[in-house]
N, C-alpha and C positions, 0 to 999 in steps of 0.2 A: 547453504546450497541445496539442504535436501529438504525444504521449503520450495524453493523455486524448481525443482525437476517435480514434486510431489503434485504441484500445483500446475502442473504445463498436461493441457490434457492427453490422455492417454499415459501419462506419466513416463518412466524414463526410456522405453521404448522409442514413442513419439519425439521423446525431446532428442534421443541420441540422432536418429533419424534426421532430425529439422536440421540439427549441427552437423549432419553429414559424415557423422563419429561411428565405429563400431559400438554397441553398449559398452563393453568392459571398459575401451578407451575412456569412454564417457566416466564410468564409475571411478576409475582409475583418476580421472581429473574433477570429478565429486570430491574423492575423501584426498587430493592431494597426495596421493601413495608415492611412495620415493620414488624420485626420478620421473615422474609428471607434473607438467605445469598443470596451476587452477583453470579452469573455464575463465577466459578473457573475459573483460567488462564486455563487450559487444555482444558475445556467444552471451552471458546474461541477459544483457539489453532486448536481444532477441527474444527468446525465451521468456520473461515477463510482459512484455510489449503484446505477444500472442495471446499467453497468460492471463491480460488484465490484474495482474496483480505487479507490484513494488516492495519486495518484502526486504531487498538488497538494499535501495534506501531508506527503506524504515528502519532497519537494524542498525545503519552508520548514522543515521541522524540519532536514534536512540543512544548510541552510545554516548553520541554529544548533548545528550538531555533537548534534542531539537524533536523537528515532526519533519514529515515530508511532505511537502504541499505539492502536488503533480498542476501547473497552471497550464487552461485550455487554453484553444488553440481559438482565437474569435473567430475564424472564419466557419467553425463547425458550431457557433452557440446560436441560439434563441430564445425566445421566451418560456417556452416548454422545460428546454433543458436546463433553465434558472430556477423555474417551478419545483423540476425533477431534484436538482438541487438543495432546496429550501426542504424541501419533505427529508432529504436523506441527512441534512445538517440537522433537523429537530426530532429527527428518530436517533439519533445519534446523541443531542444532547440528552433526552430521556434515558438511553440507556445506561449514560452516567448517573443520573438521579438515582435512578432504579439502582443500580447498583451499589451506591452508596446508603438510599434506604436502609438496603438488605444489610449493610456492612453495620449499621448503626440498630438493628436490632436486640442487638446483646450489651450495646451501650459502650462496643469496644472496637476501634477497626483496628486489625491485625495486619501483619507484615504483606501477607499474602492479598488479602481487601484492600491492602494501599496500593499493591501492584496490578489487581483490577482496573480499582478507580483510575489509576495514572492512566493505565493502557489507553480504556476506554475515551478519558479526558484526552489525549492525546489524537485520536481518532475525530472526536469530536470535532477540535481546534483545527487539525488538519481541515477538516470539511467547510467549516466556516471560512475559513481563509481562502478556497480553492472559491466557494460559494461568490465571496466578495469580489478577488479576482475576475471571477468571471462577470458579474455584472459591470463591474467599470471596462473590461474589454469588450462585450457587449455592445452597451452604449457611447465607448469611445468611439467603437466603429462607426457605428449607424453618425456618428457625426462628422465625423473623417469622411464617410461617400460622400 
């Protein structure tokens, strides 16, 4: 959780605000303190949605060794944001390379270099997936009109 307030601008100020929470309320159902409920899925939902960030599904799909692939909505794509896409799926694969390079310079990747790599790879796959997605919604559309 303290990913998703850290990350909601203005941090937990703003976010108490946006949930219509006093702060402490707020903290109080941050760290789960006895005798408060967690932030509902929704009151999260909120709050990452503003965010631009998914860090609640990335952590429950990570624990299941999955990703989270957020798919677009076709009625908001185009050719541009496929373009946009493609660039951010091949900086993406690169920084696994790179990463991995750097991991294979000592001729050893370590505990910690595997858990890079993974991340990274993980990011990656996500984007390529979202990537794919979006071009067959895309193009499904435009044949569907």
């Amino acid at each position: 959780m303290s990913a998703v307030i850290n990350a909601y601008p203005g941090g937990r100020e703003c976010a108490a605000a946006r949930l219509g929470l006093p702060l402490k309320k707020l903290d109080n159902q941050m760290y789960e303190s006895t005798g408060h409920r967690p932030l509902s899925d929704e009151q999260i939902l909120l709050l990452e949605r503003q965010a631009g960030t998914t860090h609640l599904p990335d952590y429950i799909c990570g624990l299941y060794g999955g990703v989270f692939v957020p798919i677009a909505d076709p009625e908001t794509l185009d050719n541009l944001d496929l373009y946009n896409r493609s660039v951010k799926t091949a900086v993406k694969r690169g920084q696994v390379d790179q990463i991995i390079a750097e991991a294979l310079e000592d001729g050893v990747i370590d505990e910690q270099e595997i858990e890079f790599i993974l991340a990274a790879h993980r990011q990656h796959i996500a984007a390529r997936h979202a990537e794919v997605h979006a071009v067959i919604g895309l193009h499904s559309q435009q044949k569907n009109s």
